[in-house]
N, C-alpha and C positions, 0 to 999 in steps of 0.2 A: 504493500500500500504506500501510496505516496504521502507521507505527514509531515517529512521532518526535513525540511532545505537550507541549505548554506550557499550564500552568494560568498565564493571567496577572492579579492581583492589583493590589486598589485599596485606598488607606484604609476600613476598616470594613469590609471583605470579614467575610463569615460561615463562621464555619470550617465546619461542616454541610458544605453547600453544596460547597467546596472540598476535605471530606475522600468526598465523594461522587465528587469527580471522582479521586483521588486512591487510592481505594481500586479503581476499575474498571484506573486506568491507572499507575499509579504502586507495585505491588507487584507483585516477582517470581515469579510462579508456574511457570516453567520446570519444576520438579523434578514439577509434574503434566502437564507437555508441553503448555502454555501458550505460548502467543507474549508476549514482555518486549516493555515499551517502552522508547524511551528517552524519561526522562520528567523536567520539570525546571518550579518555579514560580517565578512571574518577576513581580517586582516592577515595577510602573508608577509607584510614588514613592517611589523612595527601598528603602535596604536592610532598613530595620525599618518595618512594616506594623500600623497598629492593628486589634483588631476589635471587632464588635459585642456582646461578653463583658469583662466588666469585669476589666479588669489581664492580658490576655489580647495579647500580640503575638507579632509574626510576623517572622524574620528569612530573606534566601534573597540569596544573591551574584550571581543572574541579574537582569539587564535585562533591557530591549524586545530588544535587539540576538539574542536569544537564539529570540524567535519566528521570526526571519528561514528557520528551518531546520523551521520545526514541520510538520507533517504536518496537524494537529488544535491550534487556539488553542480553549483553553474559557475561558467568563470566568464563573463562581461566581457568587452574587448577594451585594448587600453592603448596609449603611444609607446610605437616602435617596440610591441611588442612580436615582432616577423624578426626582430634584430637584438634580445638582449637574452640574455641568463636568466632563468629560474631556480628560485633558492631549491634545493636536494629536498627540505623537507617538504616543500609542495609537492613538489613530484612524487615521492614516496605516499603521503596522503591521500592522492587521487588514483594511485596506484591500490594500495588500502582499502581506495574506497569500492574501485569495481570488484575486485578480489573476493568482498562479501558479501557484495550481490548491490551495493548502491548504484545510482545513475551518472555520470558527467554530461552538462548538457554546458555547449559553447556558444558566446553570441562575438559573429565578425571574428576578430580574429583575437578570441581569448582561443580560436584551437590551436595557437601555436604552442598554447600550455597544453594540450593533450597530447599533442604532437611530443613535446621534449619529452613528456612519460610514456611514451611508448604506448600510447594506446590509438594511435593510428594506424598503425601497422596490419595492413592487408585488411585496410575496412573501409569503407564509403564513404566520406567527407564533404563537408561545403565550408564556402567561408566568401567572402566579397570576392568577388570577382575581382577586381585591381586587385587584392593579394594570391591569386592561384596560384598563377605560375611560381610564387615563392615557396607557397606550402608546397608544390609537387617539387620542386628542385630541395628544401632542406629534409623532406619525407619521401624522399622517392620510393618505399615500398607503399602510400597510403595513395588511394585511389579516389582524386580529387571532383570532384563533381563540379564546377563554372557554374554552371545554368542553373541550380536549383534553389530554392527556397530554404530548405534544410534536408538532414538526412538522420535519419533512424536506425543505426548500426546498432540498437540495444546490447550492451546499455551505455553507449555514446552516442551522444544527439547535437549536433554542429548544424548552425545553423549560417547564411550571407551574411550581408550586411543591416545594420542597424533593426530597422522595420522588422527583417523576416527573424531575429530573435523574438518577439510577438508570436511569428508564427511557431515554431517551435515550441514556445513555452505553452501557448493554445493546445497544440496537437497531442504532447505530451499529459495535458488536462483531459482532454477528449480519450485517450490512450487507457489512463488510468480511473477516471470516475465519470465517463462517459459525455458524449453529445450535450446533453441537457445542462451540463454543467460547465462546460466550455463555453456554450453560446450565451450564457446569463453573465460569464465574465466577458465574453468579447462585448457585450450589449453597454454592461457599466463602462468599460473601456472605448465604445463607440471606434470601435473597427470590425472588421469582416470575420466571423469566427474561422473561416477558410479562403485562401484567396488562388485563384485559378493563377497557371504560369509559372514560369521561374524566373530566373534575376536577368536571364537573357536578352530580356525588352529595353532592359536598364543598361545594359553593356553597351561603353564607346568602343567601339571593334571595326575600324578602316581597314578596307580588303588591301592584301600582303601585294606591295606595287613590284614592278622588276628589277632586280638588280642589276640588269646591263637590256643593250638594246635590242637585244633577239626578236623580243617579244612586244617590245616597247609601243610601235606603231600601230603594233594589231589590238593591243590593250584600248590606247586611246578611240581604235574607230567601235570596240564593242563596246565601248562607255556609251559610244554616243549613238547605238543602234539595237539597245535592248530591247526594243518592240519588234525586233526582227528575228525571225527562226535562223539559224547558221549552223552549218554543222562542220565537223572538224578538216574535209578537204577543203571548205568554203576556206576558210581560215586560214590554213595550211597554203594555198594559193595564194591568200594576199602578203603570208611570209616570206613566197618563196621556197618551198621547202615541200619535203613529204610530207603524207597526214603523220605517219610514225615519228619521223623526227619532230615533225612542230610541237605533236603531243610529249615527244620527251623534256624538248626545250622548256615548252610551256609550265611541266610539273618541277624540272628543274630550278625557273625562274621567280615562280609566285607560289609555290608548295602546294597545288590545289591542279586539280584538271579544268581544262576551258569548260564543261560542267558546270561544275561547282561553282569557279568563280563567275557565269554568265548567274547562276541562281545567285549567289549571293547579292550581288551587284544591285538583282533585282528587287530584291528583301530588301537590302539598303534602303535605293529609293523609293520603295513604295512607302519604310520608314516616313522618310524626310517628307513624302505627299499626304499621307495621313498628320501627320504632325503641323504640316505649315498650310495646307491647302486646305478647302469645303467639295472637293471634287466628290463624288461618289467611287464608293469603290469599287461600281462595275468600272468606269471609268478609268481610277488608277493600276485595277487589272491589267486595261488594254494599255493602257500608256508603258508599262514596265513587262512588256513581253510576255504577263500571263494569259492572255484571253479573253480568261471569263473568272465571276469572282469567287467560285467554288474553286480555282487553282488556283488562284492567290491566296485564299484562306487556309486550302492546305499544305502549304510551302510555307505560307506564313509562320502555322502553328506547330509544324517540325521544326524551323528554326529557330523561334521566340518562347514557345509556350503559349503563345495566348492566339486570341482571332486579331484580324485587324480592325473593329468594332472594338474590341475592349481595351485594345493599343491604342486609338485615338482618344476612348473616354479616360485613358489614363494618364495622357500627355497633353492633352484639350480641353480635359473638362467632359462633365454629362450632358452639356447642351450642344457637344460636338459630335455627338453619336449618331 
């Protein structure tokens, strides 16, 4: 059963972060027939805590000694935490902790403290996008997930950035005391008790350009002819070259096949037309090489997670739906 959680705390913790975990588990809702926690945050240096907000500290009477009991260890994300040391006895603790059956649930990138304990190792992870590539290069056996909201490796629960620690800490309520009980807390919190998608929507990701000129020419004229069907002699022809060689050139030079990068390209701008434009999306269909808006929706939500309807009310606004 879930009863007894520990936020536990490092120099530069981000309050966000911390009052995210804090506001799921650390407020008494009883008087709406709510399940209480007992809930207590716990210093890992020391009893006053800097943060990432200037003149901004944090004081709590709890040690490590204090997780020994926790049900649920979260650990917050904090500054340059992809870049420093972890005290031994954190680590041991959270170590500790799964050992006897407790949780670690991470927000942004307090998983690089799950990570230094050894408990990413050969399991399914998230963490902000702008930090992946870090987690997969200092864990390279832990199997990084970009795209997603959070991830459920029980009993490690790593969630993106900021926001999708919410979600996580939701899911894990819904996990252990059911639906009914999650949605009366996402209600008080006035957020979505579940939210379609992953962080993919969110991600600045400019398609991989050439590194020399092979390809260079052909690049700029399929920039500028997405609404055209082409296929790889078409291509191959205006390089000069076989289909075979262009095709190797081409994977050579932008790490992707002319495929891929002609879809992406197209995901791109259909982005940037949903975002800045009122055009309809049969419309932005045709304009970005899909058609019709039934393949734009599904190419959309293999690559973002969401439809393109729910990518514009969520960079526009509900009046731009």
């Amino acid at each position: 059963m879930l009863k007894n959680v520990a936020a536990v705390l490092l120099d530069g913790v981000h309050p966000f972060e911390l009052g995210v975990v804090c506001e799921v588990f650390g407020i008494d809702r009883s008087d709406e027939g709510l399940p209480t926690y007992d809930f207590a945050v716990v210093s890992a240096e020391g009893s006053a805590l800097t943060t990432h907000v200037g003149g901004l500290t944090l004081a709590t009477p709890y040690g490590l000694e204090r997780l020994e009991e926790a049900d649920l260890i979260a650990v917050p994300a904090g500054d340059e935490y992809a870049r420093r040391e972890y005290p031994p006895e954190l680590l041991d603790a959270l170590v500790r902790g799964v050992e006897r059956g407790a949780r670690v649930l991470s927000v942004c990138s307090g998983v690089f403290v799950l990570g230094a304990a050894g408990l990413l190792e050969g399991r399914r992870c998230a963490v902000h996008w702008h930090h992946a590539g870090e987690l997969a290069r200092q864990f390279p056996r832990a199997v990084v997930e970009p795209d997603v909201l959070y991830v459920d490796e029980d009993p490690v629960i790593t969630s993106a950035g900021t926001a999708a620690g919410i979600d996580a800490c939701l899911h894990l309520v819904r996990k252990e005391q059911g639906p009914e009980v999650a949605n009366k807390i996402a209600r008080r919190m006035v957020v979505p008790p579940h939210r379609d998608g992953g962080q993919a929507q969110y991600i600045e990701r400019p398609l991989p350009k050439s590194t020399c000129d092979t390809v260079g020419e052909v690049l700029a004229w399929m920039e500028q002819h997405l609404d055209e069907e082409v296929t790889v002699e078409q291509l191959a022809a205006r390089a000069h070259m076989s289909p075979r060689t262009f095709a190797r050139r081409f994977q050579q030079e932008t790490g992707t096949t002319p495929y891929r990068w002609i879809l992406r390209q197209r995901v791109l701008l259909a982005q940037e037309l949903l975002e800045a434009t009122d055009e309809t999306v049969d419309a932005i269909a045709w304009r970005t090489g899909f058609a019709t808006a039934a393949a734009l929706r599904h190419q959309f939500v293999r690559a973002l997670g969401t439809t393109p309807q729910s990518y514009r009310r969520t960079f526009r606004g509900p009046q731009a739906a």
